[in-house]
C-alpha positions in Angstrom: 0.0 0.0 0.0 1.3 3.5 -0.9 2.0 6.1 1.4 -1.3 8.2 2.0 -1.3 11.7 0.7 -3.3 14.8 1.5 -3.9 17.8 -0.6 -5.8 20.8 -0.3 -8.0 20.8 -3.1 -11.1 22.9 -2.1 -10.7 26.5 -0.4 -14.3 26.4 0.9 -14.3 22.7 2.5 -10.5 22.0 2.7 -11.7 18.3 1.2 -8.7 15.9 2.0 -8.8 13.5 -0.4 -5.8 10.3 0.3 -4.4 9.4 -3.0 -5.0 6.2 -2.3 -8.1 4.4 0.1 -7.6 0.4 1.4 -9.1 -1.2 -0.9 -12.4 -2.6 -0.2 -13.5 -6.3 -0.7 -14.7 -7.7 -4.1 -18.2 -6.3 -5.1 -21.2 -8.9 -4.3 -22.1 -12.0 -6.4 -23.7 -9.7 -9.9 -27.0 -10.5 -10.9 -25.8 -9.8 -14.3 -24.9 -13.5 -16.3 -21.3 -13.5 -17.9 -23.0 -13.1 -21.1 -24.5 -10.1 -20.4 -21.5 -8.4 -19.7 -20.0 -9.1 -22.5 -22.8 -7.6 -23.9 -22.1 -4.6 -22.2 -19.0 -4.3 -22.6 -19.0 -4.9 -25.8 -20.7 -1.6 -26.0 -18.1 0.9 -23.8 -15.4 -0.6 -26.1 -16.6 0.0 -29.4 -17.0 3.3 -28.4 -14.8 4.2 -25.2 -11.6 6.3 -28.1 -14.4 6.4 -31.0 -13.7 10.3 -31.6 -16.6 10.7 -33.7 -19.9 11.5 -34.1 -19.6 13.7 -30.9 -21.3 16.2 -28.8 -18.9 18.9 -27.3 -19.7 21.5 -24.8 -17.1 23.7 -25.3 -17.0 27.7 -25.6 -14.9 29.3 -28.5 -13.6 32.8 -27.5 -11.5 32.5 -30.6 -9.8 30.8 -33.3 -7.6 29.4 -31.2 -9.9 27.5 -29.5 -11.0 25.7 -32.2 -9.8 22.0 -31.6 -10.9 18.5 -32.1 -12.3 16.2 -29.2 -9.0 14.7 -28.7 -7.0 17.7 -27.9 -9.4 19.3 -26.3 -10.4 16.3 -23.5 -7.5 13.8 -24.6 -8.6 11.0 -21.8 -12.4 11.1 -22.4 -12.7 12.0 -26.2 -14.9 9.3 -27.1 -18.4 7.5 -26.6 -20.0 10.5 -28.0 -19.6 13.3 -25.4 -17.7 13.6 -22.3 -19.5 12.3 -19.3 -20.3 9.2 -21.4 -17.2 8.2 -21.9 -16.3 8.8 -18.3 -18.7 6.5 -17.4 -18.1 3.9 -20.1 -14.8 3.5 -18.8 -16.5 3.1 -15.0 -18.7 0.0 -16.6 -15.6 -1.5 -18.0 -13.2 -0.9 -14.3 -16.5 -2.7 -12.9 -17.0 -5.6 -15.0 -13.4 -6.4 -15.1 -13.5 -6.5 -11.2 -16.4 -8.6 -11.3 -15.6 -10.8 -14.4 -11.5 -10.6 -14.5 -10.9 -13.8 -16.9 -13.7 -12.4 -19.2 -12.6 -12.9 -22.7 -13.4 -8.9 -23.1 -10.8 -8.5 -20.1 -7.4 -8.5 -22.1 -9.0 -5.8 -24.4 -10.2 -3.7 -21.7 -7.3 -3.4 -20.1 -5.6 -2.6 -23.2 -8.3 0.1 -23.8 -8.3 1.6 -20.3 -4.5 1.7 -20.6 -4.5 3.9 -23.1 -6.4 6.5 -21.5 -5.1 6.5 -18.1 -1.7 8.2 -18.8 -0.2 11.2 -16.8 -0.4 13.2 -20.1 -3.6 12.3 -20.9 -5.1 13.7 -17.1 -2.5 16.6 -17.4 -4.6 17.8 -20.4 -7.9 16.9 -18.9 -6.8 19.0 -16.4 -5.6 21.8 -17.9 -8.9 21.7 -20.1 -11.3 22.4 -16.9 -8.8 25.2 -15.4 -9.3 26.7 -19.0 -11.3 30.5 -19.0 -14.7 29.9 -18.9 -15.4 26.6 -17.6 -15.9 27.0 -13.9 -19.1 25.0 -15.0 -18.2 22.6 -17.2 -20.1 19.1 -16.8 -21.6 20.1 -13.8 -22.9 18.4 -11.2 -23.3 15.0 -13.7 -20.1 14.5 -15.5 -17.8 15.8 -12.1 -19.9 13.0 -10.4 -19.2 10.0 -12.9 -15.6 11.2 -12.4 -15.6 10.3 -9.0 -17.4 7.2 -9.4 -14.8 6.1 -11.7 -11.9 7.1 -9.4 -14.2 5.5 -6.2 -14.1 1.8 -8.2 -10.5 2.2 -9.1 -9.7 2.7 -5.4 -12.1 -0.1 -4.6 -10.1 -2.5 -6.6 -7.5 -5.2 -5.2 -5.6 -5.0 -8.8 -2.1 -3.6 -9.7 -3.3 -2.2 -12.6 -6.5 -0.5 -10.9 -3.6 1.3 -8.2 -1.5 2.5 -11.2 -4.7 3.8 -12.9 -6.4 5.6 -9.4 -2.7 7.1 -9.0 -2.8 8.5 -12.4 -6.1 9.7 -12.1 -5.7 11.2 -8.9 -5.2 15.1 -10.1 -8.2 14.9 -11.7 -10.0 13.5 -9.3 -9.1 15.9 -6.8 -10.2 18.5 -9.3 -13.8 17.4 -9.8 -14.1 16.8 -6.0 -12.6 20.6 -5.1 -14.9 21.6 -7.8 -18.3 20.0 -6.4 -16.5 20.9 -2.7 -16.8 24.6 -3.6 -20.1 24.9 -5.0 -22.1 22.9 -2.7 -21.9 25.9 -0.2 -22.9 28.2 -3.1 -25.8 26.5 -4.7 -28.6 28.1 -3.4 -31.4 26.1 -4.6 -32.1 22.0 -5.8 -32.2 21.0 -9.4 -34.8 19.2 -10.0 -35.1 18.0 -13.4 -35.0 14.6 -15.3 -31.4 15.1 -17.3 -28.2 15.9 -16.2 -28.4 19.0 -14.1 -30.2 16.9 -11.1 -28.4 17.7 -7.7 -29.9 14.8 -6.2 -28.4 11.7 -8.3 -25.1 13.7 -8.8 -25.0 14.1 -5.0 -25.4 10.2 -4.6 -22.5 9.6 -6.7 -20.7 11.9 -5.0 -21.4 10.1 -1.8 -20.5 7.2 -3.0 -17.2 8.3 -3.4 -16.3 10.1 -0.3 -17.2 6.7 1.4 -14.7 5.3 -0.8 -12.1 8.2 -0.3 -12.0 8.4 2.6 -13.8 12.4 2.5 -15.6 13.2 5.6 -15.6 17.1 4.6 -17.4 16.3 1.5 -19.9 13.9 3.4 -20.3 16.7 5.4 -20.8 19.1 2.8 -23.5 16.9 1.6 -25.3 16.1 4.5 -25.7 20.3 4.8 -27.0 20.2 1.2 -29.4 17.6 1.9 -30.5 19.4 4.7 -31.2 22.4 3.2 -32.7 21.3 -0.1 -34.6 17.8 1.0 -35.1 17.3 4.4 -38.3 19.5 4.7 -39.9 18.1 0.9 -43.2 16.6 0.9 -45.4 14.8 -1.1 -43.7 14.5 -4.3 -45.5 14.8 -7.4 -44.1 11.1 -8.9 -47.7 11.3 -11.0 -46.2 14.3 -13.4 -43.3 11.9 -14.1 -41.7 11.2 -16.8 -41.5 14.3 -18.4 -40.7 13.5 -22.2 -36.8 13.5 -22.3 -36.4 12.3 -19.2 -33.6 9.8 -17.8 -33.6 10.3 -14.1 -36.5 10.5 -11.8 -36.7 13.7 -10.0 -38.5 12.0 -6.6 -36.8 8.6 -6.9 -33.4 10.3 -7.4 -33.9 12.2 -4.2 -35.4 10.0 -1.9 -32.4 7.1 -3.1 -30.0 10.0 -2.0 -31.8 10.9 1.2 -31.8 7.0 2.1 -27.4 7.3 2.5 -27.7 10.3 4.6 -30.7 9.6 7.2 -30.2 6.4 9.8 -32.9 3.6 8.8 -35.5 4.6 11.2 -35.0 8.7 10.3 -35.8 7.7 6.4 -38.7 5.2 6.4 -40.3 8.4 8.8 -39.2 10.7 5.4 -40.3 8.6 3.0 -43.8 7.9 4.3 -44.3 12.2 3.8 -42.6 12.3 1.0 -43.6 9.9 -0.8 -46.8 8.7 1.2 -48.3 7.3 -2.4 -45.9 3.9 -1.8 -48.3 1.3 -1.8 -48.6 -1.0 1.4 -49.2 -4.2 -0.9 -47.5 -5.8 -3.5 -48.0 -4.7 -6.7 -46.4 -2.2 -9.7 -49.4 -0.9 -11.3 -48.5 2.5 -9.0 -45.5 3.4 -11.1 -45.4 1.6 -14.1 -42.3 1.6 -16.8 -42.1 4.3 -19.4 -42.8 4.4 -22.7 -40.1 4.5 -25.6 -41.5 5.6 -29.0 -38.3 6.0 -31.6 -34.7 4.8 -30.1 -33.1 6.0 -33.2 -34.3 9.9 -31.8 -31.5 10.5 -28.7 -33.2 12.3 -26.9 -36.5 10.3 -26.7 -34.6 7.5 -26.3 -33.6 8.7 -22.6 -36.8 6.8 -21.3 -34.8 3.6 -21.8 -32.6 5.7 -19.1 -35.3 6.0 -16.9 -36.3 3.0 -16.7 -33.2 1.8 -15.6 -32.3 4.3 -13.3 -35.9 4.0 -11.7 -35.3 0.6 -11.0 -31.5 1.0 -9.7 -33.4 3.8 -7.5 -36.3 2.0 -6.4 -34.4 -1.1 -5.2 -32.1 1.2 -3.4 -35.1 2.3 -1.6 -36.5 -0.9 -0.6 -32.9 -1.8 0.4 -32.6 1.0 2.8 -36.2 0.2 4.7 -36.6 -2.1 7.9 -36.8 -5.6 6.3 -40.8 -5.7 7.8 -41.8 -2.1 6.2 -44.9 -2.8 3.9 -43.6 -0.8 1.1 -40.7 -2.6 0.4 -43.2 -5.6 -1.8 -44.7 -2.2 -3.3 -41.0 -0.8 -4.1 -39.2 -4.3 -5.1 -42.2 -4.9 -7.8 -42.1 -1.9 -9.6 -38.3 -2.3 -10.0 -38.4 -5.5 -11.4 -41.4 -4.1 -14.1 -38.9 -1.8 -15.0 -35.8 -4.5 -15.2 -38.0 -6.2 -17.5 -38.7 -3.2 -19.8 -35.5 -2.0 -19.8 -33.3 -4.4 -20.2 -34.0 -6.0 -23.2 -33.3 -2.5 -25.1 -30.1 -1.8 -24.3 -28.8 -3.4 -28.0 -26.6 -1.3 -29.2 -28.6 -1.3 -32.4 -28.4 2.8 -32.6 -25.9 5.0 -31.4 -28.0 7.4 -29.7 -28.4 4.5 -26.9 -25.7 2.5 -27.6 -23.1 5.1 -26.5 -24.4 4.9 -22.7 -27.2 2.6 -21.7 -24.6 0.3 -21.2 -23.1 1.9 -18.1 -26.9 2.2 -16.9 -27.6 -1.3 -17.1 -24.3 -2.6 -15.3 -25.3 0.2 -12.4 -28.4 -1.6 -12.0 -27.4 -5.4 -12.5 -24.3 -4.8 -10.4 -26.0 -3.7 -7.3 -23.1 -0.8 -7.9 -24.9 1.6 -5.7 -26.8 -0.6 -3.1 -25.0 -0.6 0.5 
């Protein structure tokens, strides 16, 4: 194990982030077969350095600033936009823990290899210290980031040390970066896409546990505090709105349940979202609707489905095992495990590119205690 380091990476919440956390045991038997991640892998590596066709959020102030993906981001050029290919290489760190004789394994390594390079995060972070991007892929993208770095560190794997090492700078960029705005961010975000606070702030829990980062625990408990604690009765009947691929309710309440003790959260949920049946039964929040996959944007609801059901079992997980709404909870999931599933094909780009990563979160158990 390598020394343990501490830098000062966030001038409002002095986040200490060690360069390197024990590493935590092997990740629970996956309900995912070995043919399914293959499957899904498959997917992150067709695209994980596939430079084009892709979706840049970037600000010209000039000429000058006129670049292609790869020299702009040169560690996370591909998959179509930034924070997917973040996270595509998050599904591939996970399945190779899980499945590390896979025959996908020897490419993945090979893949992740040639991202993780101290040149490669030296230009990623020179890129977010550039002029005008105090914002850039905020709170979503910053969160994957973490995510990625919080399974590296949870991985017993030579490889996985030399990679979290190398990604270390920018991780402790995106954590001073979320660090500094919590205090500032005034209000929630509450929308289906990739502004949400509350799924962003779940990540970003995730990975304090992992680092080690009390402060930034801390800074999150004070967020959800001031922007959840008091909510009630959550309108889950106006979801989905039409692009969505995060629920606005589930997303908070499957944050709320890491902060609160057991007992403190069934108490939340039951005003918050008081319409959880009692019985068993999905027909109160059934799976959404997917009319064109070939259209990106409506194809978020595949998303949604997904992320409802990673989110709903996540709730019944964090209940009392003899709370009535768990039957209620565990039911819907599973109608939206069954809807969702079977579309994430990588027959068209516009889903290909990331559903992958969604459906390894959810068969992984990869953010269940």
């Amino acid at each position: 194990m390598r020394p343990m380091k501490r830098i000062r990476i966030a001038p409002a919440a002095l986040l200490l982030v060690p360069l390197l956390a024990a590493a935590a045991p092997p990740p629970p038997a996956p309900a995912l077969s070995a043919e399914a991640a293959q499957r899904f892998a498959a997917l992150a590596l067709k695209c994980l350095h596939q430079e084009y066709p892709n979706h840049i959020s970037h600000t010209l102030a000039g000429d000058a600033d006129v670049h292609p993906p790869r020299e702009l981001t040169p560690a996370f050029y591909g998959c179509f936009d930034w924070h997917s290919d973040v996270h595509g290489h998050w599904l591939l760190v996970r399945l190779l823990r899980l499945f590390p004789q896979a025959p996908f394994a020897a490419q993945a390594r090979r893949e992740l290899a040639q991202t993780f390079t101290a040149q490669n995060i030296a230009g990623e972070v020179a890129y977010l210290r550039g002029a005008g991007r105090a914002n850039f892929e905020r709170p979503y993208g910053l969160a994957w980031l973490l995510r990625l770095a919080a399974e590296l560190r949870s991985w017993d794997d030579p490889d996985a040390r030399a990679w979290a090492a190398v990604l270390q700078p920018l991780e402790s960029e995106a954590a001073a970066r979320i660090g500094s705005w919590l205090p500032r961010l005034h209000y929630p975000i509450r929308i289906g896409e990739h502004d949400q606070t509350a799924f962003s702030f779940g990540l970003t829990w995730d990975w304090a546990l992992a680092a080690g980062d009390e402060p930034m625990r801390a800074a999150l408990r004070d967020a959800a505090a001031r922007f959840y604690r008091a909510d009630r009765n959550c309108p889950l009947a106006y979801e989905p709105s039409g692009e969505d691929f995060l629920s606005p309710c589930l997303a908070e309440a499957d944050f709320m349940r890491r902060v609160l003790g057991q007992a403190e959260f069934a108490r939340w949920l039951g005003t918050f979202l008081p319409q959880i049946p009692r019985s068993a039964g999905s027909a109160w929040l059934t799976p959404g609707v997917v009319t064109d996959r070939a259209d990106p944007k409506l194809a978020h609801i595949d998303g949604l489905n997904l992320s409802r059901a990673w989110m709903l079992e996540g709730i019944a997980a964090a209940l009392p095992r003899a709370d009535a709404r768990r039957a209620a909870l565990d039911a819907a999931a599973a109608a939206h495990r069954a809807a969702a599933l079977p579309a994430v094909t990588g027959e068209h780009y516009e889903g290909g590119h990331w559903l992958g990563t969604f459906a390894v979160y959810l068969t992984s158990a990869a953010g269940l205690p």
